[in-house]
DRENDO-1510 file (C-alpha; in Angstrom, 1 decimal, always signed):
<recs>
REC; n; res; u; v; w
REC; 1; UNK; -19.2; -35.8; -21.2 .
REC; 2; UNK; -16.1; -33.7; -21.5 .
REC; 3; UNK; -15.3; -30.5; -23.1 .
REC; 4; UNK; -12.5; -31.9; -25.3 .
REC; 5; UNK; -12.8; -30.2; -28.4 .
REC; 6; UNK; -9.1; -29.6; -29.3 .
REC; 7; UNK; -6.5; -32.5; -29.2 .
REC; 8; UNK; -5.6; -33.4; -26.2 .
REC; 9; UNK; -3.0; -31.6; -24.1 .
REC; 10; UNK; +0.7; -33.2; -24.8 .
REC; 11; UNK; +1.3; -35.2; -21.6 .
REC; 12; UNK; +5.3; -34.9; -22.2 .
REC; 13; UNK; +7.2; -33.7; -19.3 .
REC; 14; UNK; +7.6; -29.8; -19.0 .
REC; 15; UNK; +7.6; -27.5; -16.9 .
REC; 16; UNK; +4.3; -25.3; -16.5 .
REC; 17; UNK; +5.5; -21.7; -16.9 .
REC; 18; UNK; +7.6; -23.2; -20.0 .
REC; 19; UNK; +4.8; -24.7; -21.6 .
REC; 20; UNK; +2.7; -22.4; -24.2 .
REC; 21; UNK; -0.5; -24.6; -23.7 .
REC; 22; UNK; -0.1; -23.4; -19.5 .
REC; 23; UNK; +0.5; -19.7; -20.7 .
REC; 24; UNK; -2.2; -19.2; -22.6 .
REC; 25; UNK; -4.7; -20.7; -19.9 .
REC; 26; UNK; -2.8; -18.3; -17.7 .
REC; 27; UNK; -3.2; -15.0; -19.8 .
REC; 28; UNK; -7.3; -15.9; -20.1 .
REC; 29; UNK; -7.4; -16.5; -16.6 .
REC; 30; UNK; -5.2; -12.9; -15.4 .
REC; 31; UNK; -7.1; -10.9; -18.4 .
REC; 32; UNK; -10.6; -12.5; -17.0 .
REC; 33; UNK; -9.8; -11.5; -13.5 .
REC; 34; UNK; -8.2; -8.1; -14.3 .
REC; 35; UNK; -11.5; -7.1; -15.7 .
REC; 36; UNK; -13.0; -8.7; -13.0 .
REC; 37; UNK; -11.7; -5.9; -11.0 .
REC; 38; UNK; -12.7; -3.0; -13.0 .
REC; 39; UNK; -15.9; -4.2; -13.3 .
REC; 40; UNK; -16.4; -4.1; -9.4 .
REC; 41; UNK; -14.7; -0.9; -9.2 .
REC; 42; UNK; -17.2; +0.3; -12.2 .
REC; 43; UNK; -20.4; -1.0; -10.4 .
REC; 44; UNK; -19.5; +0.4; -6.8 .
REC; 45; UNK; -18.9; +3.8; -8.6 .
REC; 46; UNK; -22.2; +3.5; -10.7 .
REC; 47; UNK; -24.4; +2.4; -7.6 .
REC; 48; UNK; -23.2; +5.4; -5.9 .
REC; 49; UNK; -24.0; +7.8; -8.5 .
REC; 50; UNK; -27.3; +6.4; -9.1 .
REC; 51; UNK; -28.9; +5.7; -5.2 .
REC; 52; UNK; -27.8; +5.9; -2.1 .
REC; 53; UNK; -25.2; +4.7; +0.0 .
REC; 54; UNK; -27.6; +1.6; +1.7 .
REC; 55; UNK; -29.0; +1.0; -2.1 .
REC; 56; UNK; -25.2; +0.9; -3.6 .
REC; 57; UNK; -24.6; -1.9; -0.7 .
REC; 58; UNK; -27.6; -3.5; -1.6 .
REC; 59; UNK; -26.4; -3.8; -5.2 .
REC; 60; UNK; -23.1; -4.3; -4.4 .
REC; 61; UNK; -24.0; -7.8; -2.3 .
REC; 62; UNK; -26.7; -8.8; -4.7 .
REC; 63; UNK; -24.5; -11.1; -6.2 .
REC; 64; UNK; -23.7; -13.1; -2.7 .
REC; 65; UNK; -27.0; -15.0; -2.5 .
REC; 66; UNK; -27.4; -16.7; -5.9 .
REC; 67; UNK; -24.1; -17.5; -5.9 .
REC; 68; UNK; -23.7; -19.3; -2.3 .
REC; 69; UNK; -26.9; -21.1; -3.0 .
REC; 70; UNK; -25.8; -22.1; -6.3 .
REC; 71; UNK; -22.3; -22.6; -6.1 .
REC; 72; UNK; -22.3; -26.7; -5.4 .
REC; 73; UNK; -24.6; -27.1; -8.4 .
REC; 74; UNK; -22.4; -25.5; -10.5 .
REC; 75; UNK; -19.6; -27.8; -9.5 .
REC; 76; UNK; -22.1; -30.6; -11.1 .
REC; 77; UNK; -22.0; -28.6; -14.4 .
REC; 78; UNK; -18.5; -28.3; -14.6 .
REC; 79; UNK; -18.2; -32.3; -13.8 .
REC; 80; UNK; -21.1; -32.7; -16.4 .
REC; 81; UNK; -19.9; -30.7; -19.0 .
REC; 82; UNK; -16.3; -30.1; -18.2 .
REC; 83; UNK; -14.7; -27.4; -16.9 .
REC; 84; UNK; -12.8; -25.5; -20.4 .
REC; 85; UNK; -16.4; -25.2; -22.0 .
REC; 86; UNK; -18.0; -24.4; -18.6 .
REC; 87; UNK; -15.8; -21.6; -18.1 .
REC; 88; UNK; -15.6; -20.4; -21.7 .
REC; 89; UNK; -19.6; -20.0; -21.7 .
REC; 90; UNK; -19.2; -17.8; -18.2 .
REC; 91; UNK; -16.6; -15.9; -19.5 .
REC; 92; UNK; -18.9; -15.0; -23.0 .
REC; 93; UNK; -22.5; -14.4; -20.9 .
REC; 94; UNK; -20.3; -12.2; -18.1 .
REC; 95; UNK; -18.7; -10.3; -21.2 .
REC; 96; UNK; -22.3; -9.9; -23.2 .
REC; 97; UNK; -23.6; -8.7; -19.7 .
REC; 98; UNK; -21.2; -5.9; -18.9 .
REC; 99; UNK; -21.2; -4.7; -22.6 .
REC; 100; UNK; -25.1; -4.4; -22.5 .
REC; 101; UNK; -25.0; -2.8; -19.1 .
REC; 102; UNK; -22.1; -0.2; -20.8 .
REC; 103; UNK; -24.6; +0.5; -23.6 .
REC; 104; UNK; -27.6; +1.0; -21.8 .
REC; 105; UNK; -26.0; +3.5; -19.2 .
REC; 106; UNK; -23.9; +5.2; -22.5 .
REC; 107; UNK; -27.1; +5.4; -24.0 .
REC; 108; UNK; -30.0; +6.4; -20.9 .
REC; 109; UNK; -29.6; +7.1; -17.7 .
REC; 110; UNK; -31.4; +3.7; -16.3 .
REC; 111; UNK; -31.4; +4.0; -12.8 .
REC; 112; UNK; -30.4; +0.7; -10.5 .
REC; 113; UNK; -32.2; -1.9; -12.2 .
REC; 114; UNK; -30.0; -3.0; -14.6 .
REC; 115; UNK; -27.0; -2.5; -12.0 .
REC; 116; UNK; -28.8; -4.9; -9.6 .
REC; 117; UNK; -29.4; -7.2; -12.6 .
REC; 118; UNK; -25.7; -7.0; -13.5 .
REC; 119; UNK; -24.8; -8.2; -9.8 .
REC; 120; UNK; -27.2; -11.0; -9.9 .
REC; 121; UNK; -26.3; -12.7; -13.2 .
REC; 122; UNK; -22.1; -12.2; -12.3 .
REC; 123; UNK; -23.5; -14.1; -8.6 .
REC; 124; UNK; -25.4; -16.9; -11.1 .
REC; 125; UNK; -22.9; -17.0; -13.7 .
REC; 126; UNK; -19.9; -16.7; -11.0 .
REC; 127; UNK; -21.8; -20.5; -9.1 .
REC; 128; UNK; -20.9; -22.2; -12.1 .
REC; 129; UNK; -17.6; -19.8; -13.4 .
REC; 130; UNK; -15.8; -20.6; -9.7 .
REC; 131; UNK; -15.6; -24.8; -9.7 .
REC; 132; UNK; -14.6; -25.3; -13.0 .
REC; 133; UNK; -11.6; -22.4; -12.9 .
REC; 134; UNK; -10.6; -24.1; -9.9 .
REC; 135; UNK; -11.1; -27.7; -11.9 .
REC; 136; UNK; -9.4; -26.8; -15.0 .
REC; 137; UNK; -5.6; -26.7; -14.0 .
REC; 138; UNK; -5.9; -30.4; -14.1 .
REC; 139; UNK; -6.6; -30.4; -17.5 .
REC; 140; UNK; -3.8; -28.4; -19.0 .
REC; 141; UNK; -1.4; -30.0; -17.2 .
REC; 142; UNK; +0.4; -32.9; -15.7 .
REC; 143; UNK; -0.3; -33.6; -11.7 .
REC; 144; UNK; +3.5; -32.9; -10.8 .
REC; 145; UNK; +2.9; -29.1; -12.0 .
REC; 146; UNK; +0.0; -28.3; -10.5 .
REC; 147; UNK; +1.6; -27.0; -7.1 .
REC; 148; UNK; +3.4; -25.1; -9.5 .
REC; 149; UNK; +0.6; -23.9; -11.5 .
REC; 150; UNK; -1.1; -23.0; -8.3 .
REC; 151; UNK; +1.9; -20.1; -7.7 .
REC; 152; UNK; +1.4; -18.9; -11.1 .
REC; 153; UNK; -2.5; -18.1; -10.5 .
REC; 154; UNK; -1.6; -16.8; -7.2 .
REC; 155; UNK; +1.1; -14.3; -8.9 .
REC; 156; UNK; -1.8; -13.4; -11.8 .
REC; 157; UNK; -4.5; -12.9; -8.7 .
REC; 158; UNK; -2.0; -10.0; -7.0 .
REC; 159; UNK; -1.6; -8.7; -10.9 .
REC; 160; UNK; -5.0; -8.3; -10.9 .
REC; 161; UNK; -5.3; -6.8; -7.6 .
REC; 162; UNK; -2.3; -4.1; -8.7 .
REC; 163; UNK; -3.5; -3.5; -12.5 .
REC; 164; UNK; -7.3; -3.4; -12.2 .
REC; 165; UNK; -8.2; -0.6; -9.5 .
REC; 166; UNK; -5.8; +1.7; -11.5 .
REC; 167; UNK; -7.5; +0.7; -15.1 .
REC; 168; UNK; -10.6; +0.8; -13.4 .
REC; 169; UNK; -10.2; +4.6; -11.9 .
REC; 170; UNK; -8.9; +5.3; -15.4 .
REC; 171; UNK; -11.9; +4.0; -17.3 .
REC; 172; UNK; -14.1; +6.0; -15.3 .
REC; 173; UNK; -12.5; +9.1; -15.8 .
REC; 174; UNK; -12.0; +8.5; -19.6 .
REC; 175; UNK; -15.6; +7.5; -20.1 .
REC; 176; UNK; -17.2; +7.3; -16.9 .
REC; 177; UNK; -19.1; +4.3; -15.2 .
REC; 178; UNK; -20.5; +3.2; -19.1 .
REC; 179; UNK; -16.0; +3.3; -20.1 .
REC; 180; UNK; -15.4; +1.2; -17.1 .
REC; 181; UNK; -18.0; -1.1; -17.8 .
REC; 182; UNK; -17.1; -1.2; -21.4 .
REC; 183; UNK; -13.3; -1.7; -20.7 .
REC; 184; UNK; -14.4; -4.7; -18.3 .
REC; 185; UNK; -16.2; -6.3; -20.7 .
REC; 186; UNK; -13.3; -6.2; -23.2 .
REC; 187; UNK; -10.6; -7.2; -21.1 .
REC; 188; UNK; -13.4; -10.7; -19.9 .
REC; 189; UNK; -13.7; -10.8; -24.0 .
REC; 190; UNK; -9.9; -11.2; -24.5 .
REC; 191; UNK; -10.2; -14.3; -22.4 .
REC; 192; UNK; -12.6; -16.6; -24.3 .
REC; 193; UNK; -10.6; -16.9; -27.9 .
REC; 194; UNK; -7.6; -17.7; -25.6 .
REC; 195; UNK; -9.5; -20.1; -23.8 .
REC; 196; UNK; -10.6; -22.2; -27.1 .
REC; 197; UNK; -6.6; -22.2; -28.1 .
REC; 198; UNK; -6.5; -24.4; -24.8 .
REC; 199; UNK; -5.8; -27.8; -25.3 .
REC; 200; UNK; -7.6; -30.1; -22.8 .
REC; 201; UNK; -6.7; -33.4; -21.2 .
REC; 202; UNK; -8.5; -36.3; -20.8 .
REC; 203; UNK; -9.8; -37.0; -17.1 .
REC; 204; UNK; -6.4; -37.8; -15.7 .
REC; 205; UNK; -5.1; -41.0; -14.1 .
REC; 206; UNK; -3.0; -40.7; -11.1 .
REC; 207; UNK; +0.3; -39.9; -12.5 .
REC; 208; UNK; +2.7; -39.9; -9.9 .
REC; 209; UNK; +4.9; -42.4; -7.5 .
REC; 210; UNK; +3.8; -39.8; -4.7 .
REC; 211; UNK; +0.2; -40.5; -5.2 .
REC; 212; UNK; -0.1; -43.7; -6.3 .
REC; 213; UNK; -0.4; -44.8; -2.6 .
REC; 214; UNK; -3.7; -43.4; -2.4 .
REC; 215; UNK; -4.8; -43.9; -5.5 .
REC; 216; UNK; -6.6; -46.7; -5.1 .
REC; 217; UNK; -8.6; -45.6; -1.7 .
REC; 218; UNK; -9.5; -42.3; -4.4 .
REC; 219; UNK; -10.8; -44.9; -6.6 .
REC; 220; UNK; -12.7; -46.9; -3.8 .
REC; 221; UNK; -14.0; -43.6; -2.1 .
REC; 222; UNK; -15.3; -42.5; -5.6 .
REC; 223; UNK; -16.8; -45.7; -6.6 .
REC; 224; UNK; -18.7; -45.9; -3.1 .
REC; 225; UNK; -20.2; -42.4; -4.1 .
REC; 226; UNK; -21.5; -43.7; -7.4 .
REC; 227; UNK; -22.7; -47.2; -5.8 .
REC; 228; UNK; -24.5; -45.0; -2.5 .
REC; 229; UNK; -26.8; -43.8; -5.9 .
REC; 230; UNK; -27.4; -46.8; -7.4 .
REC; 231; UNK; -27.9; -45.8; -11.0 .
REC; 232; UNK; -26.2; -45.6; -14.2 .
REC; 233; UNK; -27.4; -42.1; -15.6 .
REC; 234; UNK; -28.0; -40.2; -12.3 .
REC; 235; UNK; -29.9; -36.8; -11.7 .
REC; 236; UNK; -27.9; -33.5; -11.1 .
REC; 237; UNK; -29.3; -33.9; -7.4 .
REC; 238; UNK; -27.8; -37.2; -7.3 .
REC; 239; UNK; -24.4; -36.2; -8.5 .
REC; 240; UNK; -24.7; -33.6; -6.1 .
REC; 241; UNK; -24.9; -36.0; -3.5 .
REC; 242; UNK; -22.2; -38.4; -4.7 .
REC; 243; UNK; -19.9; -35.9; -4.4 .
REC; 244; UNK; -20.7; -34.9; -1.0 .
REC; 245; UNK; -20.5; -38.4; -0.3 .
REC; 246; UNK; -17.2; -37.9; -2.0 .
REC; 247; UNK; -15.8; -35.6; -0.3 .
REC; 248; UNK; -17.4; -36.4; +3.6 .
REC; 249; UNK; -15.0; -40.2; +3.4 .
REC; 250; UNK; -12.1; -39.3; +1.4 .
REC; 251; UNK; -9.4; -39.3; +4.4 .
REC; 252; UNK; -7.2; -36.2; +2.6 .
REC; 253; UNK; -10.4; -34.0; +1.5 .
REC; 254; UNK; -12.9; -34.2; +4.5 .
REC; 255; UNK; -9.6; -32.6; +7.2 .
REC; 256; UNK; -8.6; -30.5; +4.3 .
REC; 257; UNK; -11.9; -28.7; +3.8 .
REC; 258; UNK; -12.6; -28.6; +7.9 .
REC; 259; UNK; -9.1; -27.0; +7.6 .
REC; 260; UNK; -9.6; -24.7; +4.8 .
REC; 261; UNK; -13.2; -23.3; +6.5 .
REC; 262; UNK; -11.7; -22.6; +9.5 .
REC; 263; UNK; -8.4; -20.9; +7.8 .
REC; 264; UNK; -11.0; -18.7; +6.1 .
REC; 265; UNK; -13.4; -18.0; +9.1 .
REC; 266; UNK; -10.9; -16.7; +10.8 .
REC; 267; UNK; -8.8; -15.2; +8.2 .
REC; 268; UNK; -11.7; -12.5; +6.5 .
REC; 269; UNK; -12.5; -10.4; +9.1 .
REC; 270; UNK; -9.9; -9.7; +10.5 .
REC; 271; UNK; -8.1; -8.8; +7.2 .
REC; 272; UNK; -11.1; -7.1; +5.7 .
REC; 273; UNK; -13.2; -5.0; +8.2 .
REC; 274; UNK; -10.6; -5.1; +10.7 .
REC; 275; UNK; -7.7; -3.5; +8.8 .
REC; 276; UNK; -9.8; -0.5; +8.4 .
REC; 277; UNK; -10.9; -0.4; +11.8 .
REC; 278; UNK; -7.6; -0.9; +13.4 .
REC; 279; UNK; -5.8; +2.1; +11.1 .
REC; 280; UNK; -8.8; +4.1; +12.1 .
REC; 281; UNK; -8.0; +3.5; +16.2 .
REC; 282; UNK; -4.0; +4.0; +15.8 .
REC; 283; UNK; -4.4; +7.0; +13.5 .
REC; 284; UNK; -3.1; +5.5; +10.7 .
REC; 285; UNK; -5.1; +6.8; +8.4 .
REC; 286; UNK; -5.8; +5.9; +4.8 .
REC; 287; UNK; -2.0; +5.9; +3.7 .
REC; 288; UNK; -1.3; +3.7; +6.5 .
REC; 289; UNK; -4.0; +0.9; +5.6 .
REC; 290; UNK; -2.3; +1.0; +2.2 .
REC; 291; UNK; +1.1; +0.4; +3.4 .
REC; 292; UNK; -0.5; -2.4; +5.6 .
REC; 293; UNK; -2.8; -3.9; +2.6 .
REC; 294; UNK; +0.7; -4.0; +0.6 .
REC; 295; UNK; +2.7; -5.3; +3.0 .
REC; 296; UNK; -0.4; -8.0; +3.0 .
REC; 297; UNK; -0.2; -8.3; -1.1 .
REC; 298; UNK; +3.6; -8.4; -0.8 .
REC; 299; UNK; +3.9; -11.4; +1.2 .
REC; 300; UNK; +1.6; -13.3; -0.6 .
REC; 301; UNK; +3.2; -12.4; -3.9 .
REC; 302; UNK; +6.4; -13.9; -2.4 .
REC; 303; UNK; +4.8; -16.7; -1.6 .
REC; 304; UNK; +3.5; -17.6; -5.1 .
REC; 305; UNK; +6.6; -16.5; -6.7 .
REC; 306; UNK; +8.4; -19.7; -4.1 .
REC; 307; UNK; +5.5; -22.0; -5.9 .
REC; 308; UNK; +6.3; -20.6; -9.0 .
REC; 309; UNK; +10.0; -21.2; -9.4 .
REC; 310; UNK; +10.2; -24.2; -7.1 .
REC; 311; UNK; +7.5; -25.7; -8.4 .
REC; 312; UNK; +6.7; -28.4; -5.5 .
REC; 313; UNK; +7.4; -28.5; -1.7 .
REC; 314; UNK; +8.2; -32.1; +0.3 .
REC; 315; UNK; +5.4; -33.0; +2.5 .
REC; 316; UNK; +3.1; -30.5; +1.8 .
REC; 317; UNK; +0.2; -31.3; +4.0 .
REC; 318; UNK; +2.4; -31.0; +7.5 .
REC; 319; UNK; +4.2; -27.6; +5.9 .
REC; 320; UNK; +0.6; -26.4; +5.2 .
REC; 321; UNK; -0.6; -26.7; +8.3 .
REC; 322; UNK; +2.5; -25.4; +10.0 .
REC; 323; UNK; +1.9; -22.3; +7.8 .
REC; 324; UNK; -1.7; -22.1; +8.3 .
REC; 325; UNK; -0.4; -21.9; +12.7 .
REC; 326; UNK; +2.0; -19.4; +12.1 .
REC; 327; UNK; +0.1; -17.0; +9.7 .
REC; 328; UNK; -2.6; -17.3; +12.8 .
REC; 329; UNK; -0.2; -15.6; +15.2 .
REC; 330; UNK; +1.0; -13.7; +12.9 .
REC; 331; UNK; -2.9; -11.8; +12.7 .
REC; 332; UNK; -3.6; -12.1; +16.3 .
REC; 333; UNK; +0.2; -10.1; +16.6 .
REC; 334; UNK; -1.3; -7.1; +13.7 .
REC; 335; UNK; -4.3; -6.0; +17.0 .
REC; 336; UNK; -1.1; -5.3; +19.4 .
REC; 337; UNK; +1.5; -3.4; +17.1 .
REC; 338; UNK; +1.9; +0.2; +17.9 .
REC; 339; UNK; +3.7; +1.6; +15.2 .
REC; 340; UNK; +3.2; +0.9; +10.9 .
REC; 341; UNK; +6.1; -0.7; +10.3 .
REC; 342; UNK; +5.8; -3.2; +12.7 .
REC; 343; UNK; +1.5; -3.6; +11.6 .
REC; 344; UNK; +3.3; -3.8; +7.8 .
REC; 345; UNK; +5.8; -6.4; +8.5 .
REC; 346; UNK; +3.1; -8.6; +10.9 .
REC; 347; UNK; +1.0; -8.0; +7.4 .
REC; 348; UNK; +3.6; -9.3; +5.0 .
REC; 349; UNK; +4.0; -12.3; +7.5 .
REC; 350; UNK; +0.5; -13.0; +7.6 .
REC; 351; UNK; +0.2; -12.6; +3.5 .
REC; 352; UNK; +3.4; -15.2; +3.1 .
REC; 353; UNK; +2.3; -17.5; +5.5 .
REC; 354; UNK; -1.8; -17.7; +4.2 .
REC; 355; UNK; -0.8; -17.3; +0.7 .
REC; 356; UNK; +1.7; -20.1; +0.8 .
REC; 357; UNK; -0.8; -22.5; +2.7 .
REC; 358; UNK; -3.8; -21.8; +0.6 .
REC; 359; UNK; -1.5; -22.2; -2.6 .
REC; 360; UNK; -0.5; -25.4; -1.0 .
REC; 361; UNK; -4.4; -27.0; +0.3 .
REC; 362; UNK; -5.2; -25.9; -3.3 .
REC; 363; UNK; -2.9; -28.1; -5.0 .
REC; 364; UNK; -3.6; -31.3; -2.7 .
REC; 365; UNK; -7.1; -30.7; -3.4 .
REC; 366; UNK; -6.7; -30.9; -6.8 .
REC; 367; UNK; -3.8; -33.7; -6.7 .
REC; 368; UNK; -5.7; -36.0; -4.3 .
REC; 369; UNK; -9.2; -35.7; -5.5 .
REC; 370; UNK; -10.8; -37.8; -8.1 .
REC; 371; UNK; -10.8; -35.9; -11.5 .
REC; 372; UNK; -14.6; -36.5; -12.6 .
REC; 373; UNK; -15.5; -34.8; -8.9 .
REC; 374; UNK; -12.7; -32.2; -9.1 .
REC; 375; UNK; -15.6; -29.5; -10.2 .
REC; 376; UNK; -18.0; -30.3; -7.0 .
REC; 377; UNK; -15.0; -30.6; -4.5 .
REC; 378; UNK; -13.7; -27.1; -5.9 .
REC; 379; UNK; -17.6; -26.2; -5.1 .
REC; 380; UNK; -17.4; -27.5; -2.2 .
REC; 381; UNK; -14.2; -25.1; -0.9 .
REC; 382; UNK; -15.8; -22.1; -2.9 .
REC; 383; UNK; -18.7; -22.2; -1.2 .
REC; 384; UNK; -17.2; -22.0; +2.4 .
REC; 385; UNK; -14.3; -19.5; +1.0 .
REC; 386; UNK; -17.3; -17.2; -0.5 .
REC; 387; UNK; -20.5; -18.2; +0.9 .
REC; 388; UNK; -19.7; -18.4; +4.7 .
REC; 389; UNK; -16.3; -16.8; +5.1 .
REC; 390; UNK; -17.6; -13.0; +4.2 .
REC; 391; UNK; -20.5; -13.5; +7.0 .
REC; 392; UNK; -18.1; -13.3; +9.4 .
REC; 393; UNK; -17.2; -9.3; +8.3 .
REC; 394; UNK; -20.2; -8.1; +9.8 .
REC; 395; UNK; -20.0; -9.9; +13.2 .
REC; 396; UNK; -16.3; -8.9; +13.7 .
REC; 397; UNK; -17.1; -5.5; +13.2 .
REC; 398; UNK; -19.9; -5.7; +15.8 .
REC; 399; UNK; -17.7; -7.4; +17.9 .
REC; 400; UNK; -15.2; -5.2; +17.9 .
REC; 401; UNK; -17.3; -2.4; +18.8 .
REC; 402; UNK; -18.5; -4.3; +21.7 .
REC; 403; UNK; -15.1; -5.7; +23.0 .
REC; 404; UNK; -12.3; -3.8; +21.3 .
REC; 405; UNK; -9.6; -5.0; +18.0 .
REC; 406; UNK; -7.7; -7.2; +20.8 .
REC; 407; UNK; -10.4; -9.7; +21.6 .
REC; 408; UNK; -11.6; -9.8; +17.7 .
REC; 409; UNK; -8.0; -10.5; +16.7 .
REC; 410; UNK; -7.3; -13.2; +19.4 .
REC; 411; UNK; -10.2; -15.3; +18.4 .
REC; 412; UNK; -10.1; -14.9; +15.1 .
REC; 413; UNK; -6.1; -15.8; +15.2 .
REC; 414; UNK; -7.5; -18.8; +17.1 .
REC; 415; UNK; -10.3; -20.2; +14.7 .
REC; 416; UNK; -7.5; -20.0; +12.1 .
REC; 417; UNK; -5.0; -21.9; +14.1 .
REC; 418; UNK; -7.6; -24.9; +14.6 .
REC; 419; UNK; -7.6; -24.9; +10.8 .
REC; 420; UNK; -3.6; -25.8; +11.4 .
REC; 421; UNK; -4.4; -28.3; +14.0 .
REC; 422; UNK; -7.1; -29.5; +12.2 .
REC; 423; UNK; -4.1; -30.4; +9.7 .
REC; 424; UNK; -1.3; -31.8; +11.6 .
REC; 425; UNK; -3.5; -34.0; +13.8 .
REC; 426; UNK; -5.4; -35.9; +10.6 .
REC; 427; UNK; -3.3; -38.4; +9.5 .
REC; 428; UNK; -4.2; -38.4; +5.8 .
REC; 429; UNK; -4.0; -34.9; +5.5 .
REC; 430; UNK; -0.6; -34.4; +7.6 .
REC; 431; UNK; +0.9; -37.2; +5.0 .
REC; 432; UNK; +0.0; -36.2; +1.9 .
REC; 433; UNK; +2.3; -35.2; -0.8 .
REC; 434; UNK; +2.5; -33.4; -3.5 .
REC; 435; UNK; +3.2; -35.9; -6.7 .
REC; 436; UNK; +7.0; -35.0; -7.7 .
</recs>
């Protein structure tokens, strides 16, 4: 079934941040995720009015575990029911959600109940919201954009990052943690009637010279996952499985998610928990961390702006590797700098260098992977990115309580490099191509 409702997207040649039908996709997605932000901001603040610090953790990570244990299910339901309706039905229940959560604390003062209840149904609704965002570029436009595409997300992800802690902070001290809330919830609504303007494309064909060449193993890989089940109308379990079975023999996919876990296991602690930690020990302080954290954003911005305006980049699967190896020296070099400038300009490195190789994985993962498994693939890559990635924050911190910032960094620079070699040493992936 697909979630074609609207005629389908023009398949004429033009360039994605030219084409209205790409815009509007693109103001839903930045207005979803800017309220996105303020909601997190709103619920941190709320938790901490309301409980202690260990309960406002508590509610803060209650939306982790339904979300990591549902996340490759809910790249079935975006396959099943496509990936524009999937996400236009998250965007409306996380919208109802934060506007009922608004009321209520507007109205009583409630306790944490309904703030833990918040957290759970944004983890439930966020299992099935995650695959199909990352599944529905295909749909709006043609393959030869989507590297392109990928840069504009990346530039709306930083907006989000810069616009929503200030809104946020301003919402609560307008109206408190029931104004945040509230404004959340209307800048999530503004999404969904710009969704349904969206015009969809039919499950694409491969559509360019550049991949062409594996087209037809994409086909055979895919059709081995359907055969390995056997049946004509399979079970959600079995679709489950056929695209595990996918994913585990396509000769791009299978090095490029080995690559993209260990990119991300050794990317999130050090840039999370140990940022904080390491302007603690130099005396940075709090100022310093930010000039660090925006030397981080900067870079990253840069390196979606490239995507943006170039639009593709020759041989992408050797360049993303090569980035993914220098990025990784580039964080084991942040535990040895002395002085902020230098930590700020190993930071921006680090941000251009990740941010351009996660843009690019992205892009062959959506270019090379069979469009009616695109939504359990994404799952796939979600799951490691948010399910096992943030476990490592609490063991680096450990760890570098234990051994000190050096080792932490070191290692961590180390797993992330294998991600690189991981890259340049698998055929398929170190050949592949972005379709021109």
């Amino acid at each position: 079934m697909t979630a074609t409702v609207l005629p389908t997207a023009p398949t004429a040649h033009r360039p994605a941040h030219r084409d209205p039908n790409v815009l509007r996709w693109l103001a839903a997605y930045a207005s979803s995720m800017v309220g996105d932000s303020v909601y997190y901001l709103a619920l941190s603040w709320a938790a901490v009015q309301a409980g202690s610090p260990a309960q406002a953790g508590a509610v803060m990570s209650a939306s982790a575990l339904p979300r990591a244990v549902l996340m490759l299910f809910g790249g079935v339901v975006a396959d099943r029911l496509g990936p524009r309706r999937v996400v236009i039905g998250s965007d409306a229940v996380r919208c109802a959600a934060v506007l009922a959560v608004a009321a209520l604390l507007l109205l009583t003062s409630p306790g944490l109940w309904p703030l833990a209840l918040l957290a759970l149904v944004f983890g439930t609704v966020d299992a099935v919201f995650m695959p199909a965002v990352g599944a529905l570029p295909a749909r709006v436009t043609t393959h030869d954009q989507l590297a392109r595409v990928q840069g504009m997300r990346g530039l709306a992800i930083r907006l989000s990052y810069v616009v929503g802690a200030p809104l946020g902070g301003l919402g609560v001290a307008v109206g408190g943690a029931a104004g945040a809330f509230g404004l959340a919830g209307l800048l999530i609504a503004v999404s969904v009637p710009l969704l349904v303007s969206v015009r969809v494309r039919d499950l694409p064909a491969e559509d360019s010279e550049d991949t062409r060449g594996t087209a037809k193993d994409t086909r055979a890989t895919a059709q081995e996952a359907r055969d390995a089940e056997g049946r004509s109308a399979p079970t959600p379990w079995q679709d489950l499985r056929a695209g595990l079975t996918y994913t585990r023999r396509h000769r791009v996919l299978a090095p490029l998610m080995l690559a993209i876990a260990l990119g991300d296991l050794g990317f999130v602690g050090p840039l999370n928990v140990g940022l904080t930690l390491l302007a603690d020990r130099r005396g940075w302080g709090a100022a310093g961390l930010g000039w660090v954290l925006a030397g981080f954003g900067a870079g990253a911005g840069c390196a979606s702006l490239l995507l943006t305006v170039r639009g593709r980049l020759p041989r992408a699967g050797l360049v993303a590797g090569c980035t993914v190896l220098v990025g990784a020296v580039a964080i084991g070099v942040l535990a040895f700098v002395p002085v902020l400038a230098a930590a700020a300009g190993a930071a921006l490195l680090v941000g251009l260098f990740a941010g351009l190789s996660g843009a690019l994985c992205e892009a062959l993962l959506q270019t090379h992977a069979d469009p009616a498994y695109l939504g359990r693939v994404t799952a796939v890559s979600g799951l490691v990115s948010l399910g096992l990635a943030p476990l490592t924050m609490p063991v680096s911190a450990a760890a570098a309580g234990a051994f000190g910032l050096g080792p932490v960094y070191v290692v961590s620079a180390a797993v992330c490099g294998l991600g690189g070699v991981v890259a340049l040493v698998a055929p398929g992936l170190r050949r592949a191509e972005l379709p021109r």
